[in-house]
C-alpha positions in Angstrom: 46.8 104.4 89.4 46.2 106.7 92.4 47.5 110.2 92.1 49.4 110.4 94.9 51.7 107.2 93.9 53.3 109.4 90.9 56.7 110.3 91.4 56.3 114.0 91.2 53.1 114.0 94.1 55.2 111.1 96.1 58.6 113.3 95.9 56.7 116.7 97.6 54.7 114.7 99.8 57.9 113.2 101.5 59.6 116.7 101.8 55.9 118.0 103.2 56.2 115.2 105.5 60.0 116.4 106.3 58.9 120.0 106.5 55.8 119.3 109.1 58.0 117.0 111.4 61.0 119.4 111.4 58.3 122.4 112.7 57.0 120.0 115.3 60.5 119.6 116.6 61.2 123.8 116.7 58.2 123.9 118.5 59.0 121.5 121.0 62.1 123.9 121.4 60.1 126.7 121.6 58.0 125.3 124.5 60.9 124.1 126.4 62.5 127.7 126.1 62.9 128.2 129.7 63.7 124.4 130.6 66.8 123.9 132.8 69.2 121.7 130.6 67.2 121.8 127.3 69.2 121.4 124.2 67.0 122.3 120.9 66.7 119.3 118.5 66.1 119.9 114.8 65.9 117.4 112.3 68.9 115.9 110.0 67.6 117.9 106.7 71.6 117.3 105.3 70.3 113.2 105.6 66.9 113.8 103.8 68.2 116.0 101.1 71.2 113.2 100.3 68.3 110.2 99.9 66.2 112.3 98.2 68.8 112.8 95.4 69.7 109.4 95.9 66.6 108.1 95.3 66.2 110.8 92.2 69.0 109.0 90.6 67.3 105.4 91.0 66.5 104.6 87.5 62.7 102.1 87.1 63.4 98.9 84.8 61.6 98.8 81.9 57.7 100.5 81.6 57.5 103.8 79.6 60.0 106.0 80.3 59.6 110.1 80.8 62.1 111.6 78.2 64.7 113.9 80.5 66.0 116.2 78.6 68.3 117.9 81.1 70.4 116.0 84.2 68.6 118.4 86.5 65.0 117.4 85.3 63.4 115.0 88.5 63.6 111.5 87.1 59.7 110.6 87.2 61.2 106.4 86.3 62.5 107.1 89.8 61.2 104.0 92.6 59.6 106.0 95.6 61.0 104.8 99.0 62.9 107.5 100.0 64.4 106.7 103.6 67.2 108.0 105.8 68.1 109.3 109.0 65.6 112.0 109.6 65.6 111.6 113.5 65.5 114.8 115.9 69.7 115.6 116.7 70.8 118.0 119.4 71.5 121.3 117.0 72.3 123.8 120.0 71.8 127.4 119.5 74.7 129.9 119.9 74.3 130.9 123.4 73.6 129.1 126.7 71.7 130.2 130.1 72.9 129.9 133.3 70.9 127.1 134.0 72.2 125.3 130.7 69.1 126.1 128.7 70.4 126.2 124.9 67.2 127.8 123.1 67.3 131.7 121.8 64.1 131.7 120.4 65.2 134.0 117.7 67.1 131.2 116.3 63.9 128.9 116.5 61.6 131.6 115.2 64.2 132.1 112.0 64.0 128.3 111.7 60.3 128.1 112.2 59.5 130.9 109.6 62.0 129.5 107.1 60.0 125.9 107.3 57.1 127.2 106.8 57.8 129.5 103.8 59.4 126.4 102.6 56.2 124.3 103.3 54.4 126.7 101.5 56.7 126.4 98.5 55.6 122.7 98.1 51.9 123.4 98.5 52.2 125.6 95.9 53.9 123.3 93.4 51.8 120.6 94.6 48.7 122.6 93.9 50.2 123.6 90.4 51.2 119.6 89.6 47.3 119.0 90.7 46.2 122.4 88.3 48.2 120.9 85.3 47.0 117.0 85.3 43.3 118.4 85.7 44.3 120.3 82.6 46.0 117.4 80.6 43.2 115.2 81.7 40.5 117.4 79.9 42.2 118.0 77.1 42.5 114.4 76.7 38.8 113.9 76.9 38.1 116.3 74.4 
């Protein structure tokens, strides 16, 4: 089995996937901050985050199933094909320019710097996921 297809490595690559297509948008906004008539986009995170849990829920039939001993344990039985409405949607900032311009780059920057951090989160589990299989693995070689 490739690493990649385990629920735990398939679950952080989708939000990786969310996170890197959510800073492309804010940084379409932030290039288009002096545009006549731009109104930012960002993407629909509230439609992600509902078929990610969705899918969380999904129980596999049959196989080996991972004991969960809490309901807020990640169901690892879980199929992977999480799916939704992720498109860019007009998310206007609070103010607007006389020419009709809707970015205030603070609000993209606060946006931008909150994805990233967030990015950074799931590298770092990903990386500790990857850390603790290497370690199973040779201990099971032993």
């Amino acid at each position: 089995m490739d690493i990649a297809e385990l629920p735990a490595f398939s679950v952080l690559r989708e939000k990786m996937n969310f996170l890197a297509e959510r800073q492309r948008v804010l940084a379409q906004n932030v290039a288009n901050a002096s545009t006549p008539g731009y109104v930012p986009k960002d993407l629909n995170a509230d439609g992600f985050n509902k078929a990610l849990a969705a899918q969380l829920r999904v129980e596999k039939a049959g196989g080996i199933a991972v004991a969960r001993t809490s309901a807020s344990h990640i169901d690892m039985n879980a199929t992977r094909n999480i799916s939704g409405d992720f498109r860019a949607k007009a998310s206007p900032d609070s103010d607007v320019t006389l020419d009709g311009n809707a970015v205030v780059l603070e609000d993209q920057m606060m946006k931008v710097s909150a994805t990233r951090g967030d990015y950074e989160t799931m590298v770092a589990i990903y990386q500790r996921a990857l850390g603790m299989m290497r370690t199973a693995i040779r201990a099971a070689s032993r």
